[in-house]
N, C-alpha and C positions, 0 to 999 in steps of 0.2 A: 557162476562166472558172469562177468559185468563185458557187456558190448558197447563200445566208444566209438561216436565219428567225428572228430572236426572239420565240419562243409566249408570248406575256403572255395574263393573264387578260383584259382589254379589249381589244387587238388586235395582231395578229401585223405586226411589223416584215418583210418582204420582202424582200431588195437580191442583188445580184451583183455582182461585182468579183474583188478577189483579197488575195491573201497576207500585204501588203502594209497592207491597209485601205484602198486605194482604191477607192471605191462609185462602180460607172459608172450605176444604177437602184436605183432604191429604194419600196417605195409602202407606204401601211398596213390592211389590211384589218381589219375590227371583229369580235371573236371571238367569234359568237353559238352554233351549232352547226356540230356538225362537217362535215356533209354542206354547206351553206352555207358555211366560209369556207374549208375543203382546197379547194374547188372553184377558187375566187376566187384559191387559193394555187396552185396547180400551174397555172392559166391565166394568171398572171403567168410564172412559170420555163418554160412551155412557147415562148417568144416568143426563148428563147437556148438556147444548144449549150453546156451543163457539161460538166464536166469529174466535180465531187466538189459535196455540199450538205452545207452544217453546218446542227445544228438547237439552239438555245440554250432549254428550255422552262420555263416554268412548271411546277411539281410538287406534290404527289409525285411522281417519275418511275424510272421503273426502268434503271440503269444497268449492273447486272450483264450482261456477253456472253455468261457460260454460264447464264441463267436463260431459261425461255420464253416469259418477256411481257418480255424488253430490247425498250428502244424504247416501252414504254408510258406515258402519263399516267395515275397511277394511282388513290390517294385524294384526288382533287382534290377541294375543296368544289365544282366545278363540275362539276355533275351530269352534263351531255350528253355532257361530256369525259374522264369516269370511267372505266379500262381502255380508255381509246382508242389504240389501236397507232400513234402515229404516226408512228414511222421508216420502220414498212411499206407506208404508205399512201404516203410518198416512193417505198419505192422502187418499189413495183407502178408510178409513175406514170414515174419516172427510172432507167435501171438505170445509176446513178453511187452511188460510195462516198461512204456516209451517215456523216457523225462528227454524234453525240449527247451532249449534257449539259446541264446546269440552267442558267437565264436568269444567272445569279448566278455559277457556274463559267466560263462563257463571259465575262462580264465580268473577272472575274479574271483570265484568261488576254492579253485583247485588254489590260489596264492592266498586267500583268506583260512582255508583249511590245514594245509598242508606247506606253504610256504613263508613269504616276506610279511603276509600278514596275519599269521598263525598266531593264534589266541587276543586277537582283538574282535570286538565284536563291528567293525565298520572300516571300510578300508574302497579306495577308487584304483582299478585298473585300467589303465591307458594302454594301447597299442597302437604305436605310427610306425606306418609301412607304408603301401602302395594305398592306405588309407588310414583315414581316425578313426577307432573304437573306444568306447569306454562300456566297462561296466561298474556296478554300483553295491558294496555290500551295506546295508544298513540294520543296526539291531541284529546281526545276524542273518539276514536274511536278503534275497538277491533285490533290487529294485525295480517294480513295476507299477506302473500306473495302466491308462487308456493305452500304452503299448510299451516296451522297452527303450529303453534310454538311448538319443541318439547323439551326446553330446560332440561327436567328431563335426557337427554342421552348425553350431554355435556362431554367432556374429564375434568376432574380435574386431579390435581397435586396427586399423594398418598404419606397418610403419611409415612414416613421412617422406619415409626416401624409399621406396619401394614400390618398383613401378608395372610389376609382375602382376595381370589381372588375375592371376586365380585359376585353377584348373575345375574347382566342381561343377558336374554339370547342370548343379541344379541351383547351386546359391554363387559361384563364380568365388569371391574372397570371402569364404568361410573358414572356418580353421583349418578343416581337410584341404578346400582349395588352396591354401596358401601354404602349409606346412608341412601337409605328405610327401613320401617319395617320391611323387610324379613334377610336385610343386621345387622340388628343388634342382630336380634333372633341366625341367624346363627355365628356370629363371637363371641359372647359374648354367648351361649346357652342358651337363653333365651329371654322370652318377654320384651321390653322396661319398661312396666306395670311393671315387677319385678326387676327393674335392677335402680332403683331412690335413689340409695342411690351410685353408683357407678358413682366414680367421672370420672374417664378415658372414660366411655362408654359417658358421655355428649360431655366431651372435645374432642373428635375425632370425634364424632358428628358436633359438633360447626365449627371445622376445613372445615369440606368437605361442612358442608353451605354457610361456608365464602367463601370458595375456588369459589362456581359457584356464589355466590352475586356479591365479586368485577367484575367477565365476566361480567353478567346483568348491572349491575351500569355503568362500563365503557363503553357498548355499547349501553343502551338504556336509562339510564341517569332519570330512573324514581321517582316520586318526592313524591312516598311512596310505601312497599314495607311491604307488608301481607303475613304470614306466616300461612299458615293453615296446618289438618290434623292431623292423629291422634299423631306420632310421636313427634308432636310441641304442644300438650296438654302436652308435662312434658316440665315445663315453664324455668326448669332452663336450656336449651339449648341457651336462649338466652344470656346469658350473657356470654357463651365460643362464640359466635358468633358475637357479638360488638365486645370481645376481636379481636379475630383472625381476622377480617375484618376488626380492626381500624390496624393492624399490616403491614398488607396486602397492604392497601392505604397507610400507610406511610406519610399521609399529600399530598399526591398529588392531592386530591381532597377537599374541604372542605364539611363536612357531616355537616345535621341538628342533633341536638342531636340526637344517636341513639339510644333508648329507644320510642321517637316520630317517627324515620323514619321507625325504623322494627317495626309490630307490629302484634299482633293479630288479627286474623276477628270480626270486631263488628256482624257479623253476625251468625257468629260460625257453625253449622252445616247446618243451613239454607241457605248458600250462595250461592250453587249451585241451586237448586229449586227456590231460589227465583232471581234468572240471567236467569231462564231460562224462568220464567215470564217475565222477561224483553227483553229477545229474541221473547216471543212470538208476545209481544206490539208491537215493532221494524217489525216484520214481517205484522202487520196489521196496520201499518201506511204506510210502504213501500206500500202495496195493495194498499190503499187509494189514493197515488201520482199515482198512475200507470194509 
């Protein structure tokens, strides 16, 4: 049996199952500090016999295996969770083979596997919410360099009439500054949820997706391109989003239909929990080779 957590900034997703994606338990616990909700975590998974535990997290997080804090959360704006080891703390609690990577990676893998982009060998997962994520399948396999992919803090172009400075706290109009759910509450005073009727709040929307897809596309050339989270639940940003990015290319590249190339998670909310079962598997056949 396969141990799954999605570490979100609000609460950690839980579940077991296997390889597969099938979730025999699942529960969510609310991520306050860590001595409070690892507790809450490891007294769920202590109730089953694993095998291997994937851990899909919020970040920053440290991914390198020759580095001495792999397995940490690291400059997270959530202070209590700041250098917190938390692969370690799995395993002090499980001596099972721990696979680790970002809430957004794990999603990509579980939509590359098992989903919207099942049997290609490369495919980019987006997730806009209360922030940008992206992960990266390439060749098969997840994308890492000197650390994991942070493409939500990308410089875009802004738009001319746009006079919203940005909420990130670290780059002010970077793509999360400007296009997350915090960026649309604040510039528009209101929730996205209440704002579906309002044409300009999609199309500036659609503009600043456009704006980091063609980066992506032109640099990583990937051969589908998934659009999650909660912001991209109001559907009609896709279509200011074709627009703008067929504008954008200009015919310099030839696209598949895009309606087929962007698309939504077949897997929808489940995509991360269920990448991070696949992180787990990945971690307990690596053991096996070993």
């Amino acid at each position: 049996m396969l141990g799954a957590i999605e570490a979100g900034g609000t609460k950690f997703v839980c579940a077991v199952g296997d390889e597969f994606g099938n979730i025999t338990d699942v529960i969510q616990i609310p991520t306050t500090i860590p001595d409070e909700t690892m507790t809450e975590v490891i007294n769920f998974f202590k109730k089953y016999s694993l095998d291997a535990m994937g851990i899909g997290s919020f970040g920053p997080i440290d991914v390198n295996m020759e580095s001495p804090t792999y397995g940490y959360i690291t400059s997270t704006p959530k202070t209590a969770w700041k250098n917190y080891p938390l692969v370690q703390a799995i395993k002090d609690a499980f001596s099972v083979p721990v696979g680790f990577n970002t809430d957004v990676n794990a999603a990509a893998l579980a939509e590359a596997t098992l989903g919207a982009a099942k049997g290609l060998d490369s495919c980019l997962y987006i997730t806009i919410g209360t922030g940008i994520g992206a992960g990266a399948i390439v060749h098969g396999k997840l994308l890492q360099g000197l650390s994991h992919p942070e493409m939500g803090h990308i410089l875009v172009p802004r738009h001319p009439n746009d006079k919203y400075e940005g909420g990130c706290p670290y780059h002010r109009d970077c793509l999360e500054g400007l296009a997350a759910g915090p960026g649309i509450e604040e510039r528009w005073g209101d929730k996205g949820v209440n704002l579906v009727e309002r044409e300009e709040v999609w199309d500036l929307e659609g503009y600043y997706i456009a704006q980091a897809l063609i980066q992506y596309i032109l640099i990583l050339s990937p051969k589908r391109i998934i659009l999650g989270g909660g912001v991209m639940n109001q559907k009609q940003v896709f279509s200011y989003i074709y627009k703008y990015l067929d504008e954008l290319m200009n015919q310099y590249v030839n696209f598949p239909d895009l309606s087929s190339y962007i698309v939504s998670p077949v897997l929808g909310n489940r995509a991360g929990i269920t990448g991070s079962l696949l992180l787990a598997y990945q971690a307990l056949q690596d053991e096996s080779r070993s």
